[in-house]
N, C-alpha and C positions, 0 to 999 in steps of 0.2 A: 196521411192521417192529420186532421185540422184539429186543432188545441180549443175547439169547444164540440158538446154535446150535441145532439139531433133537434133541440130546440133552437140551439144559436148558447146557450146559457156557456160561460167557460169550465174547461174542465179542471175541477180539482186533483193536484196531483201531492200523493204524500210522500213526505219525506222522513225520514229515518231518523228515530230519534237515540241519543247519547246511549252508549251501551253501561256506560257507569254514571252514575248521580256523585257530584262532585262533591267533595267534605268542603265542610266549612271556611278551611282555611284555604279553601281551593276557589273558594265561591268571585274571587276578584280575580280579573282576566288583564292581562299583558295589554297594554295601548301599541295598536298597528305601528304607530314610530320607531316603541322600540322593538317590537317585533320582529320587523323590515330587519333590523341589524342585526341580527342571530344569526351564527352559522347556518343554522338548519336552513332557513327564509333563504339565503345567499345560494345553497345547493340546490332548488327548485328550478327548473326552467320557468322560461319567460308564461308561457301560459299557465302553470300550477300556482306562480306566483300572482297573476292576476286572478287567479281561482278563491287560494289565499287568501287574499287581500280583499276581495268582492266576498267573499262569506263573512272573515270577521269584522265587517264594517259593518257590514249589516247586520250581525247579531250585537255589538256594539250599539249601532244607535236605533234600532228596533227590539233588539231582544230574542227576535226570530232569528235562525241560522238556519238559512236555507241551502242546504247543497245543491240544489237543483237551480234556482237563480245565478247561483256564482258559476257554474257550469256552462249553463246559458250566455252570461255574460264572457268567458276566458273564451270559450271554444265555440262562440255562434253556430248555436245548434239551430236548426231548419224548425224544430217545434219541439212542445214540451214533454212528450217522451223520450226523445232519441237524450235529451237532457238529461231527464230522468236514470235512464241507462247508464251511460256516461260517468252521472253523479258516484255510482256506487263503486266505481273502480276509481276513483279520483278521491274517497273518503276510505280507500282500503291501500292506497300508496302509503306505502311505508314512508317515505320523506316526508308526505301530506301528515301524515299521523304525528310524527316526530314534531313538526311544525305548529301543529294544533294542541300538543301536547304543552307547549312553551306557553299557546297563547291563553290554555283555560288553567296554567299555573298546578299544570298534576303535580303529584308527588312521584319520585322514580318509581314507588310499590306500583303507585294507579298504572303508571307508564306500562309496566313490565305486566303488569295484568294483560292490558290489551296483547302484547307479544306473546303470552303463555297461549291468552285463547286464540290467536290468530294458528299457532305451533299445533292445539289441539286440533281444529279445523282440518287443517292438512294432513289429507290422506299417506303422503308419501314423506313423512317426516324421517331424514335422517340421521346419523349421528354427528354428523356437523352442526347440523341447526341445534340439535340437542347439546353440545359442547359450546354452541355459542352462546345459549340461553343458561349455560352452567356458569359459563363466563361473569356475564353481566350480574348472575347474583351473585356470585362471588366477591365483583367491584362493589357493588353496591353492600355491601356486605351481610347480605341476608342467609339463615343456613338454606341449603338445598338437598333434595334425598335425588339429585337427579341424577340415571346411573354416568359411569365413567368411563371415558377410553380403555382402563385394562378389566372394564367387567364383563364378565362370560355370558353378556346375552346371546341366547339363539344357540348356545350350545350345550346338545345333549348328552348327557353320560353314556358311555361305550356299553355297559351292561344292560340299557331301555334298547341301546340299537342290536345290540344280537339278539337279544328276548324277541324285540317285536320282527325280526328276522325269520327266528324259530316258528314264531307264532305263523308267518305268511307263508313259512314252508311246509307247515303240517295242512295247511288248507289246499293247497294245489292237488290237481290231478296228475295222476302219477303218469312219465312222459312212455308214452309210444314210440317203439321204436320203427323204424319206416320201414316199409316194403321197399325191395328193389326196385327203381325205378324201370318201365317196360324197355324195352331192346327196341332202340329205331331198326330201320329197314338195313341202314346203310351199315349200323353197329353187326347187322344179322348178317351182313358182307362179309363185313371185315374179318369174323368170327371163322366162316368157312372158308378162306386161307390160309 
């Protein structure tokens, strides 16, 4: 696939924009020096870090923050789709998030938003994720109605389970009892000894 159109013209490719509009006091963004020196920056491999590093320069001294450029750049993609691709799992890493998170100066609320909706997302949420995301509001000190390790989800009361028991037993057809199975040749043998 070649990175222009059927005239020759190049292909525009879009990228994804900010799933939260930043508060005011969020509006000044972290300089890449200090950035580099955050724990989060430090837990990234060598590529997500040049991922990192090649997005927020460039929204820095353009304005633009392209994930699909810094992609291109960390992970020398063959052309501007396979980039594209790429981009969207490398801006849904959780460590990339954590990292981005420092650099656009969230608030822990903003932070933990993205996590709730990531939580939502996810088909196969269990109680662990659920108990960790109980966790962090709790650090943070915000209330939560999210349920608890000794609450009774998924368990029905003993009176719904016999009712609707009764109920599936009055619909069945009532069981036959079976004919004697036919007499093989050799049972018809053994009979007349």
């Amino acid at each position: 696939m070649s990175n222009t159109d059927f005239y020759g013209a190049p292909k525009e490719v879009k990228t994804r924009a900010p799933k939260y509009a930043l508060s005011e006091a969020a509006a000044a963004r972290m300089p890449m020096a200090d950035l580099e020196k955050t724990q989060e920056f430090q837990q990234l491999t060598k590529k997500q870090q040049l991922f990192v590093r090649t997005y927020c320069e460039a929204g820095l001294t353009t304005g633009n923050y392209d994930s699909v450029e810094a992609t291109m750049t960390a992970y020398n993609c063959k052309n501007l789709e396979t980039a594209r691709i790429m981009s969207y799992g490398q801006m849904s890493n959780i460590r990339i998030i954590a990292v981005l998170s420092r650099h656009f100066c969230r608030t822990p609320i903003e932070d933990f938003m993205v996590l709730v909706d990531r939580a939502i997302a996810n088909k196969k949420l269990s109680m662990a994720q659920i108990q960790a995301l109980r966790l962090k509001f709790e650090i943070l000190g915000y209330p939560n109605r999210l349920p608890t390790m000794n609450a009774t989800l998924g368990i029905i009361p003993q009176a719904v389970l016999e009712e609707e028991q009764e109920h599936r037993k009055s619909k069945r057809k009532p069981y036959k009892e079976r004919r004697p199975a036919k007499k093989s040749d050799l049972d018809r043998a053994m009979d007349a000894f």
